[in-house]
N, C-alpha and C positions, 0 to 999 in steps of 0.2 A: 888539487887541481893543478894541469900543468901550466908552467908562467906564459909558455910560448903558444900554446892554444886558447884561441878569443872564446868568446861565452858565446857569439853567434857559431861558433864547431861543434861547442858542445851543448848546445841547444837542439844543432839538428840531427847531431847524433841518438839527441835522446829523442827526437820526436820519431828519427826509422826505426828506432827499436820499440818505441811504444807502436807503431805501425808494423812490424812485422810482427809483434804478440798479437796484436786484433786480428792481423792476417793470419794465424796461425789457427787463432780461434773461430773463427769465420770458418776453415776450412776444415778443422776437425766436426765441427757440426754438420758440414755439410755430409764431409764422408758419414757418418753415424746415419743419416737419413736413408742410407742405400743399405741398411737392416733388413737380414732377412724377413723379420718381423711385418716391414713395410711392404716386402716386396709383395709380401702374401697376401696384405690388405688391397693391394692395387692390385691383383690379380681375381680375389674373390670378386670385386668393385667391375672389372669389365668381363665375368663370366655370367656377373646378373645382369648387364647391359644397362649399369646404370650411366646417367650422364654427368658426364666432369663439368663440375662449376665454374672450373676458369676457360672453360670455349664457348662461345657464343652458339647461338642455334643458326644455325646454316640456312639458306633460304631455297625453297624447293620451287621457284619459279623467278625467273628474269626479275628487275627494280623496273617500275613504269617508263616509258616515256614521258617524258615531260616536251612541248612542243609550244613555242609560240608564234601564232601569227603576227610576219611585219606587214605594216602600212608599206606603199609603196614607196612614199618618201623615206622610210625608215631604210629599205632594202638600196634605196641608191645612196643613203649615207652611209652604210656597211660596205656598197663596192668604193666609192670614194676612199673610206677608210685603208680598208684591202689593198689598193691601188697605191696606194701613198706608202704604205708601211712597206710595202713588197718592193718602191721603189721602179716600177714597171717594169719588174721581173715576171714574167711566163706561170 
């Protein structure tokens, strides 16, 4: 070890190199995933139209309204509100 480098230099020296091997392995896995092998699997997979488990099912009609009736005191404490927050801007 050298006398003029502190243990906090050579501490984070070793923590980027232990962080660039995890990076390194992260990333050779990933490429391995784009195997021809896979590619065929996910091709067979949307030629039977089957459906992918990580998308949600889509909705084939609008989400309801939701609607509530104010009281009429209720709707003059909403414009009072309005009024004050807008600061009697238009």
């Amino acid at each position: 070890m050298p006398e003029h480098v502190s243990i906090l230099h050579l501490l984070g020296a070793a923590a980027l190199a232990v962080a660039a091997v995890i990076w390194v392995a992260m990333l050779v896995r990933v490429m391995r995933r784009d195997l021809p092998v896979h590619r065929r699997q996910f091709a067979a997979l949307s030629r039977r139209g089957g459906i992918l488990r990580g998308l949600p099912h889509q909705r084939h009609s609008a989400p309801h309204i939701e609607q509530v009736e104010l009281t009429p005191a209720e709707r003059d404490a909403f414009a009072v509100l309005v009024r004050r927050l807008s600061d009697g801007r238009p």
